[in-house]
VEXRO-91172 format. One record per residue (C-alpha): residue in one letter; chain; x, y, z. Coordinates in Angstrom, 2 decimals, decimal comma, m for minus. Each point is the difference from the previous one (the first is absolute). Layout:
VEXRO-91172
domar->A tinu->A x->X y->Y z->Z
...
end
This chain:
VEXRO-91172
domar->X tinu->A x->m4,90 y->m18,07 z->m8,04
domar->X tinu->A x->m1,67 y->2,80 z->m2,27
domar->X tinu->A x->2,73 y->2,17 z->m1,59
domar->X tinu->A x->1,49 y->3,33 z->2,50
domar->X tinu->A x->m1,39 y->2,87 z->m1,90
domar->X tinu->A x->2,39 y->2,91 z->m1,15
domar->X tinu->A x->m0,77 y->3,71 z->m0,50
domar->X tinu->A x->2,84 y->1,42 z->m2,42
domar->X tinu->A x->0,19 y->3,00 z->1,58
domar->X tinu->A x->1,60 y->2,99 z->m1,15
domar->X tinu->A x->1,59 y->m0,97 z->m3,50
domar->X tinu->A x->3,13 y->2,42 z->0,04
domar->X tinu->A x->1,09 y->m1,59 z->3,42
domar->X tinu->A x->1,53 y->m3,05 z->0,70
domar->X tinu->A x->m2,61 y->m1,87 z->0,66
domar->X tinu->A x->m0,76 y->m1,76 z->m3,63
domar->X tinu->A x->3,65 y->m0,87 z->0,28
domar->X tinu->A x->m0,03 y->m1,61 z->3,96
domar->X tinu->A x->m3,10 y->m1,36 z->m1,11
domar->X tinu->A x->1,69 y->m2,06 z->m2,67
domar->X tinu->A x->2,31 y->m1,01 z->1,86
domar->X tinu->A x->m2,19 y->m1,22 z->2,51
domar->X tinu->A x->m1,96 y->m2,30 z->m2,72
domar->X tinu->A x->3,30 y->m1,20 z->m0,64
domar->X tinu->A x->0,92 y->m1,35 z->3,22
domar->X tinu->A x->m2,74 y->m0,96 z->1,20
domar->X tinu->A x->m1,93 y->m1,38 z->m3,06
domar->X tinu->A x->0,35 y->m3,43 z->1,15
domar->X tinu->A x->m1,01 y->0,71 z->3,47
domar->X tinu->A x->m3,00 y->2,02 z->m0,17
domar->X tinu->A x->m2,72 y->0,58 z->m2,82
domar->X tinu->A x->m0,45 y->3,74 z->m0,39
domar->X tinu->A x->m1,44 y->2,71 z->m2,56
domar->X tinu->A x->1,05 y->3,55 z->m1,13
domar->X tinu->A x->m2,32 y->2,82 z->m0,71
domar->X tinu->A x->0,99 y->2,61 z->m2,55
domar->X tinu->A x->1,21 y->0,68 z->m3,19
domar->X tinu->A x->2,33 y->m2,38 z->m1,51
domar->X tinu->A x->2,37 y->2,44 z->m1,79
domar->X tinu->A x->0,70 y->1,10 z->3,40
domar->X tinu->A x->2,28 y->m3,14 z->1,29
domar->X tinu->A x->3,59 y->m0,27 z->m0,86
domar->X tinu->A x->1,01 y->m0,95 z->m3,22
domar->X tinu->A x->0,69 y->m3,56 z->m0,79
domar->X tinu->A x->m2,67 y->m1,02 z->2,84
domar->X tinu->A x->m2,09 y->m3,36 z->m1,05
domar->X tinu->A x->m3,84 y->1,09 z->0,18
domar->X tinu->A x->m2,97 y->m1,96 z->m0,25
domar->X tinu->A x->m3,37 y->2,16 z->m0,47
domar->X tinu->A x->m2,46 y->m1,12 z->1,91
domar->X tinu->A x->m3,83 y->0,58 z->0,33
domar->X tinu->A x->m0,29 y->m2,51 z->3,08
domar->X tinu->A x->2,07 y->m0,21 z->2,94
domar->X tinu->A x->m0,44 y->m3,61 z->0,35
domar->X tinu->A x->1,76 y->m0,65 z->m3,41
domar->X tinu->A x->3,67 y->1,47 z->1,53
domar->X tinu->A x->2,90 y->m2,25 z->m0,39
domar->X tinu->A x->3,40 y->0,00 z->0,92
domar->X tinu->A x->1,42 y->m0,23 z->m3,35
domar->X tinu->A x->m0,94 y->4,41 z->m1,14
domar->X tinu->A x->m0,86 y->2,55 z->2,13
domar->X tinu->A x->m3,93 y->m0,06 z->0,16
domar->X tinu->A x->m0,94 y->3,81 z->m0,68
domar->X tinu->A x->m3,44 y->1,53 z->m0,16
domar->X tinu->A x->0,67 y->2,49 z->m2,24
domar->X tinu->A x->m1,47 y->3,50 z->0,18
domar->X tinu->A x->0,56 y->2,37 z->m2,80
domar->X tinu->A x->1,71 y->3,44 z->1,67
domar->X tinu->A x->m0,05 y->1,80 z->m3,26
domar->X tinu->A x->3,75 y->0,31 z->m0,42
domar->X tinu->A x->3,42 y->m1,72 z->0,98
domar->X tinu->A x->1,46 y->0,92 z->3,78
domar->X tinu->A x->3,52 y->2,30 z->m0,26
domar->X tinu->A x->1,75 y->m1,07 z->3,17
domar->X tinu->A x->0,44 y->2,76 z->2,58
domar->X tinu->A x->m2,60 y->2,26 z->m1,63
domar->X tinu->A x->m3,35 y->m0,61 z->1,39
domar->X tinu->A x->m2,72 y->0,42 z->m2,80
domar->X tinu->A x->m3,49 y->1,06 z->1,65
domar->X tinu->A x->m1,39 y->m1,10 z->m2,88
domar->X tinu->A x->0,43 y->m3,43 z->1,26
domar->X tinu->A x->m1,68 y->0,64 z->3,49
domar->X tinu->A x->m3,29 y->m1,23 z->m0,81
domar->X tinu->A x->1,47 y->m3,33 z->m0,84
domar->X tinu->A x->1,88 y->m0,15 z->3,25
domar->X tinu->A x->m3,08 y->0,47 z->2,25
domar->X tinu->A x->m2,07 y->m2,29 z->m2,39
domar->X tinu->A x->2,65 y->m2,71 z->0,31
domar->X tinu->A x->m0,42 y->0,09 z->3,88
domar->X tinu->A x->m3,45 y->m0,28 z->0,19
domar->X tinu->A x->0,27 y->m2,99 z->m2,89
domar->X tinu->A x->2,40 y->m1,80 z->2,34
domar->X tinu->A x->m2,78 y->0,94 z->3,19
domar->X tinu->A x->m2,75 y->m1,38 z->m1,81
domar->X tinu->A x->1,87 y->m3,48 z->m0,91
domar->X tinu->A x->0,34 y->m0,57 z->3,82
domar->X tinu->A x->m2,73 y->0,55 z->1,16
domar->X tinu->A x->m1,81 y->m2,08 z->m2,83
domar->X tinu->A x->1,95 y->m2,78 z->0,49
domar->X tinu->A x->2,03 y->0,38 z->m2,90
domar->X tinu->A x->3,18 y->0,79 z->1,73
domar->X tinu->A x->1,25 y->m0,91 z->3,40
domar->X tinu->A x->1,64 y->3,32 z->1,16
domar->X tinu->A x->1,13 y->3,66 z->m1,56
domar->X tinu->A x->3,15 y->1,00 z->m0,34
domar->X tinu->A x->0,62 y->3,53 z->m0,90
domar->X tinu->A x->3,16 y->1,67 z->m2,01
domar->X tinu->A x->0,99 y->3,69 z->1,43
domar->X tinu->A x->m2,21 y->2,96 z->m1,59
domar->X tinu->A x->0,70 y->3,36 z->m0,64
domar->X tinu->A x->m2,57 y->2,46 z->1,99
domar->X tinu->A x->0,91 y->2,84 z->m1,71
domar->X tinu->A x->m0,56 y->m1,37 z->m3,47
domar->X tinu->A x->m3,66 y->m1,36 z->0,91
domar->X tinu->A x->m0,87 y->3,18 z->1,35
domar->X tinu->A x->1,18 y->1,58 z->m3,71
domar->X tinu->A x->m1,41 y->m2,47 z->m2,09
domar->X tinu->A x->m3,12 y->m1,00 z->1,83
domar->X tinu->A x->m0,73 y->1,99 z->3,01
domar->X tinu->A x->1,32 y->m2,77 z->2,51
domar->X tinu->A x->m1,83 y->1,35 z->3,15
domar->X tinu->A x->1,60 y->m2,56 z->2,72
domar->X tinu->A x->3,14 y->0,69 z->2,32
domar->X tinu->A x->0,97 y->m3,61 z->m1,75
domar->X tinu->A x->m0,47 y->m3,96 z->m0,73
domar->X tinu->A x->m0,89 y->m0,75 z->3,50
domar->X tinu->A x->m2,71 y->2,73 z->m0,05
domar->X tinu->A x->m1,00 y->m1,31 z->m3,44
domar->X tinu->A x->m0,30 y->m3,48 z->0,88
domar->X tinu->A x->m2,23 y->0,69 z->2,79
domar->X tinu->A x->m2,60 y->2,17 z->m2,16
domar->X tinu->A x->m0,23 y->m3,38 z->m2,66
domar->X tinu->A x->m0,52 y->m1,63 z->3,15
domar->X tinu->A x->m2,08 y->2,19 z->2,35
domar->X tinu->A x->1,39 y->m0,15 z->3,29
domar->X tinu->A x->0,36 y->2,27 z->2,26
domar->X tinu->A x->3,66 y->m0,36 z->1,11
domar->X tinu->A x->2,94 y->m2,10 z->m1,16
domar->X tinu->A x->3,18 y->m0,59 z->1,59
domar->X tinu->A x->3,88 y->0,11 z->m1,32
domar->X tinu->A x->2,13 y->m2,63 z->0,77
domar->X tinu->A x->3,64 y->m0,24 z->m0,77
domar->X tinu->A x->1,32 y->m3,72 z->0,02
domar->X tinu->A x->3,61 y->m1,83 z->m0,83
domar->X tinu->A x->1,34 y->m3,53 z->1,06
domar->X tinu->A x->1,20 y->1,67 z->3,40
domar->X tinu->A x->m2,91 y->2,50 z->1,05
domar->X tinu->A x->m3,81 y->1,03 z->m0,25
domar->X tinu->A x->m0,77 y->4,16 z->0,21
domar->X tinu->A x->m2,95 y->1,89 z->0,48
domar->X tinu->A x->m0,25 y->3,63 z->0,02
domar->X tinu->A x->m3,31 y->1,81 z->1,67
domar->X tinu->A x->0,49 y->2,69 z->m1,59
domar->X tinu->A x->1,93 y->0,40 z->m3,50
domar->X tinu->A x->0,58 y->2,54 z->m2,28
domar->X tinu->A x->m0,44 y->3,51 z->1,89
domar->X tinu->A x->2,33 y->2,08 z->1,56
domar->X tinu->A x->1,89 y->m0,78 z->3,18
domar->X tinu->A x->m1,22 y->2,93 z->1,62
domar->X tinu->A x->m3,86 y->m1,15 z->m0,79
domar->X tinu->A x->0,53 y->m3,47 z->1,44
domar->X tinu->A x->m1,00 y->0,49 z->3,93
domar->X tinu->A x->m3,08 y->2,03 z->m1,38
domar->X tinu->A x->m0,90 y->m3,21 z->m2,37
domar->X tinu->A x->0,57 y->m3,13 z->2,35
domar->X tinu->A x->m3,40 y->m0,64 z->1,64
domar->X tinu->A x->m1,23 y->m2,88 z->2,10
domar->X tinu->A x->m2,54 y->m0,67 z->m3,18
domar->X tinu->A x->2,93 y->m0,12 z->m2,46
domar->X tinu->A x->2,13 y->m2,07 z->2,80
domar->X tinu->A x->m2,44 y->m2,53 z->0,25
domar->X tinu->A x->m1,36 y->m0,22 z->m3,11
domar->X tinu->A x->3,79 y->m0,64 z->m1,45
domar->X tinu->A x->0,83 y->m2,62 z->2,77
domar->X tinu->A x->m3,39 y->m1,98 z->m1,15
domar->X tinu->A x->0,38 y->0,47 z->m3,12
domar->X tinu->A x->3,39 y->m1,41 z->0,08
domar->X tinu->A x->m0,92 y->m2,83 z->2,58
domar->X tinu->A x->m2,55 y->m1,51 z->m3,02
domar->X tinu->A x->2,16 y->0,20 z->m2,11
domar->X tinu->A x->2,69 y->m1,63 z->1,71
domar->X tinu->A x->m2,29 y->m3,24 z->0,67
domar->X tinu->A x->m2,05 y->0,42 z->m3,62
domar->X tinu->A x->2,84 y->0,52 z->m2,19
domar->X tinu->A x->3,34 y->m0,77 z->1,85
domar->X tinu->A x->m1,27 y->m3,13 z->1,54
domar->X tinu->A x->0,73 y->1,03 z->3,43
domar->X tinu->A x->m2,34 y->m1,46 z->2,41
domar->X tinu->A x->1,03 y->2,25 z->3,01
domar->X tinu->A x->1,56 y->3,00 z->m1,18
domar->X tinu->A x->2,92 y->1,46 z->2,24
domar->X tinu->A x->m0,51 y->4,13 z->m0,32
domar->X tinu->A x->2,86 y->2,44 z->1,20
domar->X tinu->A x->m1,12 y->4,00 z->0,12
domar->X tinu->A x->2,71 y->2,25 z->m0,40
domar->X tinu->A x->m0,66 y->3,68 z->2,28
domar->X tinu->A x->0,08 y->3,22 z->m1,67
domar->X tinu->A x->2,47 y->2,14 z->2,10
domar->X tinu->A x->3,32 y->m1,36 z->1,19
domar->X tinu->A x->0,51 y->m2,52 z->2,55
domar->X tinu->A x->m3,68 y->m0,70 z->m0,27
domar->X tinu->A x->m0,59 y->3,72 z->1,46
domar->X tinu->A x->1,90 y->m1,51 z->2,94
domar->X tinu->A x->m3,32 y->0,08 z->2,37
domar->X tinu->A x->m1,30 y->3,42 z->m1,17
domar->X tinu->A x->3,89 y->1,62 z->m0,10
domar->X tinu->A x->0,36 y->0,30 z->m3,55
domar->X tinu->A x->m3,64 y->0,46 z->m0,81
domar->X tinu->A x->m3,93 y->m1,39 z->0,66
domar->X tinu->A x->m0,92 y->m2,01 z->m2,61
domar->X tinu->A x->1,05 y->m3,40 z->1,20
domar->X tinu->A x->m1,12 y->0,71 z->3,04
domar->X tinu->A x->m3,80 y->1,54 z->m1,49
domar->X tinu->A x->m0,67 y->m1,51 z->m2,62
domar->X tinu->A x->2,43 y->m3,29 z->m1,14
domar->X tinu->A x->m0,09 y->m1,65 z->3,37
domar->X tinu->A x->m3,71 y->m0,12 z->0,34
domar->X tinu->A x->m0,32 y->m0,88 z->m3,45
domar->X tinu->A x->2,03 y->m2,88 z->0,46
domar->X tinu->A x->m1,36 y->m1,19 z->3,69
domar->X tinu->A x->m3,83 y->m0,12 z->m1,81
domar->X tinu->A x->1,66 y->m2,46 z->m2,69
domar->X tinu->A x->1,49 y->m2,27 z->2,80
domar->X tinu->A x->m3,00 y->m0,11 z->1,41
domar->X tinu->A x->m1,55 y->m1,35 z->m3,36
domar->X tinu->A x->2,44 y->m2,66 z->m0,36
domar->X tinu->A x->2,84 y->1,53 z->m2,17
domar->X tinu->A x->3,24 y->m0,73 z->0,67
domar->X tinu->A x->1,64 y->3,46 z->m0,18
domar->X tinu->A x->3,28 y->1,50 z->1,62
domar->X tinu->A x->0,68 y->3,54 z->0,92
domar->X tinu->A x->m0,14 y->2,89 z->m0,45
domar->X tinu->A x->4,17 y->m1,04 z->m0,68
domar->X tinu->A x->2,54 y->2,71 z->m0,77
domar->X tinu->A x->1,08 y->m0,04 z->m3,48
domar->X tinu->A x->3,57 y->m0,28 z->0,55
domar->X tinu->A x->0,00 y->m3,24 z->1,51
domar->X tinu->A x->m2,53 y->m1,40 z->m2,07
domar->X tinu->A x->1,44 y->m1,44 z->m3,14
domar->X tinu->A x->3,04 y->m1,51 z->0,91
domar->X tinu->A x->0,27 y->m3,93 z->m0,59
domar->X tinu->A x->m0,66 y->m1,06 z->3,62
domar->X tinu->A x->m2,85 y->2,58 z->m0,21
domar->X tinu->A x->m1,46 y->m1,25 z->m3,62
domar->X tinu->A x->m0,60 y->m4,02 z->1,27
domar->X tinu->A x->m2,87 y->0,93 z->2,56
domar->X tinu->A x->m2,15 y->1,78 z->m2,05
domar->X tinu->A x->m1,62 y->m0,53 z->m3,48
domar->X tinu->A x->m0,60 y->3,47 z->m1,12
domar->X tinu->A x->1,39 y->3,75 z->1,05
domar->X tinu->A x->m3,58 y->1,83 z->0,40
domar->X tinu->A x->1,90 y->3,75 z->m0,52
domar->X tinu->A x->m0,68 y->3,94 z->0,33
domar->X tinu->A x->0,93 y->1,56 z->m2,80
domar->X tinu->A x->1,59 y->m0,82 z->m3,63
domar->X tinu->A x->3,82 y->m0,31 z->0,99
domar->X tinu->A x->m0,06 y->m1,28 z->3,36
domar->X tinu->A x->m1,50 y->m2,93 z->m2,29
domar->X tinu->A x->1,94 y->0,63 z->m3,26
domar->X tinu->A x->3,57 y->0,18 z->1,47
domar->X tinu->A x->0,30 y->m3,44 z->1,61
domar->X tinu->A x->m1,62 y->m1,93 z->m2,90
domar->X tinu->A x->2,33 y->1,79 z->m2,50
domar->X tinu->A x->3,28 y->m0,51 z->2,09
domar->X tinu->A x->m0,93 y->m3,44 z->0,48
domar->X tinu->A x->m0,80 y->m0,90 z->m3,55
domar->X tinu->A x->0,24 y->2,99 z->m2,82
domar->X tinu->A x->m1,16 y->m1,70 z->m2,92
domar->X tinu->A x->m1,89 y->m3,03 z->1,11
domar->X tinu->A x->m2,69 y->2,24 z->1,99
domar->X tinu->A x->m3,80 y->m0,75 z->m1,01
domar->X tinu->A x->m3,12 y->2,38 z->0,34
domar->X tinu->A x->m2,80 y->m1,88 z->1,30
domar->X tinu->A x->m3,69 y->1,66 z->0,16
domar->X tinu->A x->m1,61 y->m1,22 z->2,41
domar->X tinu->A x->m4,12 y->0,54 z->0,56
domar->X tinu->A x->m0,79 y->m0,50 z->m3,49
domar->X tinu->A x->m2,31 y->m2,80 z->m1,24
domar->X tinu->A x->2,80 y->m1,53 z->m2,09
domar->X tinu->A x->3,59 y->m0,16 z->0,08
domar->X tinu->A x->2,04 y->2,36 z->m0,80
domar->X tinu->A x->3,75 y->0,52 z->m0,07
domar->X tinu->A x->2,93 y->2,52 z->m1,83
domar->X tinu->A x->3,64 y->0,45 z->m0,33
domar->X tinu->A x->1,59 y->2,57 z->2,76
domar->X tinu->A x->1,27 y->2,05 z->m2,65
domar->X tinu->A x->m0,98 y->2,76 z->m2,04
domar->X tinu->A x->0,22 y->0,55 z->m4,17
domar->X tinu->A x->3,47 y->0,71 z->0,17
domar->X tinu->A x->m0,06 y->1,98 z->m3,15
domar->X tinu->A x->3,93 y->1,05 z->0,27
domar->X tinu->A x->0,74 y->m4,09 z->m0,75
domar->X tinu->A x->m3,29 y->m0,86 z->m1,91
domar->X tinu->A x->1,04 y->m1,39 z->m3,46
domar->X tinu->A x->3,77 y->m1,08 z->0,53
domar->X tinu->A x->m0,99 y->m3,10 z->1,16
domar->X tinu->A x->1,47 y->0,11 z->3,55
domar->X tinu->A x->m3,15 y->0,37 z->2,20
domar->X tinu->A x->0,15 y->m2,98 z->2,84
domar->X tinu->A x->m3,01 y->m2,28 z->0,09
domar->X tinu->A x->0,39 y->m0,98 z->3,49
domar->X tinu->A x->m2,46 y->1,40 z->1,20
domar->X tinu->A x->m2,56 y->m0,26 z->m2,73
domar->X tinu->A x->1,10 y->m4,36 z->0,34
domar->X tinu->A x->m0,66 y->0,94 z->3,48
domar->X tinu->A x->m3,68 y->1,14 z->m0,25
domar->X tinu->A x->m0,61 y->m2,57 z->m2,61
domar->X tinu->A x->1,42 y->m2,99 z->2,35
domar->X tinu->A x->m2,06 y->1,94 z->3,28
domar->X tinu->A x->m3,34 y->0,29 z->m2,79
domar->X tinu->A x->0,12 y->m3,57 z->m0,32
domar->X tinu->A x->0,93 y->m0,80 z->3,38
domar->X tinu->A x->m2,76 y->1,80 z->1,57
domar->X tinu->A x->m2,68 y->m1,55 z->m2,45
domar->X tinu->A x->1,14 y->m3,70 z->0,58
domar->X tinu->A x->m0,65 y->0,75 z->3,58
domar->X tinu->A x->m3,67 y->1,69 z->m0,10
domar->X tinu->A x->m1,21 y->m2,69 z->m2,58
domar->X tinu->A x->1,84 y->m2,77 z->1,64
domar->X tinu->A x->m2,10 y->1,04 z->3,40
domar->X tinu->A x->m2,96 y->m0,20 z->m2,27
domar->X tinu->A x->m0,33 y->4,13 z->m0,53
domar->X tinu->A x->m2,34 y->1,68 z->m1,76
domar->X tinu->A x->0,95 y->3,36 z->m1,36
domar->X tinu->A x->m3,74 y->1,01 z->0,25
domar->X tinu->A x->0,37 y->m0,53 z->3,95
domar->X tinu->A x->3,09 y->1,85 z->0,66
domar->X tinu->A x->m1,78 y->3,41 z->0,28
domar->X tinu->A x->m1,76 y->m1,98 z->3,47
domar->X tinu->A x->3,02 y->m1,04 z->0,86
domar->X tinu->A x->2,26 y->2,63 z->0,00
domar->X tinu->A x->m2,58 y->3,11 z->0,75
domar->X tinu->A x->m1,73 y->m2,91 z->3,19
domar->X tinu->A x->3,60 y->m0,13 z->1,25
domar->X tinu->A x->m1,27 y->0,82 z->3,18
domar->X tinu->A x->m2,85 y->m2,62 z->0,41
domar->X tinu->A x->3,30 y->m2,50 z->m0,97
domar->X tinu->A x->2,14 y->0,97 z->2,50
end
C-alpha cells in the first residue's frame, strides 16, 4: 500500500507530538509520511527526509520537510507559520490523488492563526478539502469501533438548524453516505438509521412538522430507490446497544445529536471521516489542545485511530479494484447506484 499522507497541522498543538507517536506504533503496520517542518516534532524523534513517498521505511519517521521560517513555541500559535500549514494540506491532497499516497490524514489547525498569517478564508479543513477537490458538498462522519455518525447539518447554531435541514441537504447526505459506505467501507448493502429533529420524532406532528414535512418523504423516495433506511427514529432510543446492531450508520440533524453518542461511547478513539471527496480523508476528533501541547501527555488514540481507519479504508477501495479518479461518479451518481 502507498504510504497514509500526514498534514502537520498547527505546530504549537499537539499534533507533531500525537503524530509521533502514531509513527511509533504503528510503524510496522502501516507505511505513512509527514508533511512539515522537521524542527517541529518532539525532540529525540528518529526522522528520515524524504523527497519520495515511496522511499518511507519503518526504521525513521519519513518527513517531507517544509521550511516554516522559524521553530514552533508550544501553546503560542505563530501566524507566521500559516502558510506552511495550508501548503502542507494541499501537498498531502495532491499525493493522493496522484497516486503517490493512499489516503490524507490531517493534524488539528488553528483557524484563527491562518486567518492572521495568511488570510485563511474557509469555515475549516472540511471546507478546504473540498475547494482542492471541487465538489460541491462533502459529508462529516464520526466513526469508533462501536458506532458510525453523520450530522446534516454541523457547525451553526441550534436555533438555525430547522431553517438549514432541507430535503436537498437530506438526500444529498444519505447518498453521499450510502457510496461511501459500499466504496470505502466495503459494505455491499448499507443499513441507514435517520435520527428526527424534534423529540419523540415530533411524535406525529405534536412536537413539531418536520418529520412529518420534510424527513418522512425524504426517506419514503429513498426506499423506493432501493436504500435500506430506517426512520425518522427518535434520538433517545437510538444509540443504545440493542439499537446500534441494526443499523450501520446514525444519518443525524444537527452537530450534538451526532457528537454526544460517539463521544460517550468512545472519547478518544473517535475518527473524522470526509466523505464525498475524491480521495480519502480522515482526522483525529480532537482539537490543538494548546493548554497540554509540549508536556508530552497528548493521547494518540485517536490520531492511531485515523491512521488504522486511513489504511483500512484504502485496502478496501483498492482491494475492490478502485480508482480514485472514479470516486467523484461514484459518490456524486449515488443515486443512479442505489
Amino acid at each position: 500500500m502507498k504510504p497514509i499522507a500526514i498534514s502537520c497541522g498547527e505546530p504549537a498543538g499537539i499534533g507533531p507530538e500525537v503524530a509521533a507517536k502514531a509513527w511509533a506504533a504503528l510503524r510496522h503496520d502501516l507505511p505513512m509520511v509527514w508533511i512539515g517542518d522537521p524542527t517541529h516534532l518532539p525532540a529525540g524523534t528518529p526522522v528520515q527526509i524524504v523527497t519520495d513517498p515511496g522511499g518511507v521505511t519503518p526504521d525513521k519517521m519519513a518527513v517531507l520537510a517544509r521550511d516554516f521560517g522559524s521553530g514552533a513555541v508550544a501553546g503560542q500559535p505563530d501566524p507566521r507559520h500559516a502558510q506552511g500549514v495550508i501548503d502542507a494540506i494541499a501537498t498531502g491532497v495532491d499525493l493522493v490523488r496522484t497516486g503517490q499516497a493512499s489516503a490524507i490524514c490531517t493534524a488539528p489547525i488553528h483557524k484563527a492563526a491562518l486567518i492572521d498569517g495568511a488570510g485563511f478564508t474557509y469555515p475549516g479543513h472540511t471546507e478546504y478539502l473540498a475547494a482542492l477537490a471541487g465538489v460541491e458538498r462533502v459529508v462529516m462522519m464520526l466513526a469508533c469501533e462501536g458506532l458510525r455518525v453523520v450530522p446534516a447539518t454541523i457547525h451553526i447554531p441550534l436555533a438555525q438548524v430547522p431553517e438549514a435541514l432541507s430535503a436537498r441537504l437530506l438526500t444529498d447526505t444519505i447518498l453521499i453516505t450510502h457510496a461511501a459506505l459500499r466504496r470505502q467501507f466495503g459494505i455491499p448493502a448499507p443499513r441507514i438509521a435517520v435520527a428526527g429533529l424534534n423529540p419523540h420524532a415530533g411524535e406525529d406532528g405534536k412536537m413539531g412538522g418536520e418529520e412529518l414535512e420534510m424527513i418522512t418523504p425524504v426517506l419514503d423516495a429513498l426506499r423506493a430507490e432501493g436504500l435500506d433506511i430506517s426512520g425518522p427514529h427518535s434520538a433517545d432510543t437510538l444509540f443504545h446497544t440493542a439499537a446500534r446492531a441494526r443499523y450501520d450508520v446514525a444519518i443525524c440533524m444537527y452537530h450534538d445529536q451526532a457528537l454526544i453518542p460517539i463521544k460517550t461511547i468512545d472519547f478518544a478513539g473517535g475518527v473524522n471521516v470526509t466523505l464525498g471527496l475524491p480521495f480519502i480523508r480522515t482526522s483525529p476528533d480532537h482539537g490543538t489542545a494548546f493548554d497540554i501541547a509540549g508536556k508530552g501527555v497528548a493521547d494518540p488514540t485517536s490520531m492511531i485511530a485515523a491512521l488504522r481507519q486511513a489504511g483500512d479504508m484504502a485496502k478496501r477501495f483498492y482491494a475492490s479494484g478502485g480508482d480514485y479518479r472514479e470516486l467523484p461518479k461514484a459518490i456524486h451518481g449515488a443515486r443512479k447506484m442505489a
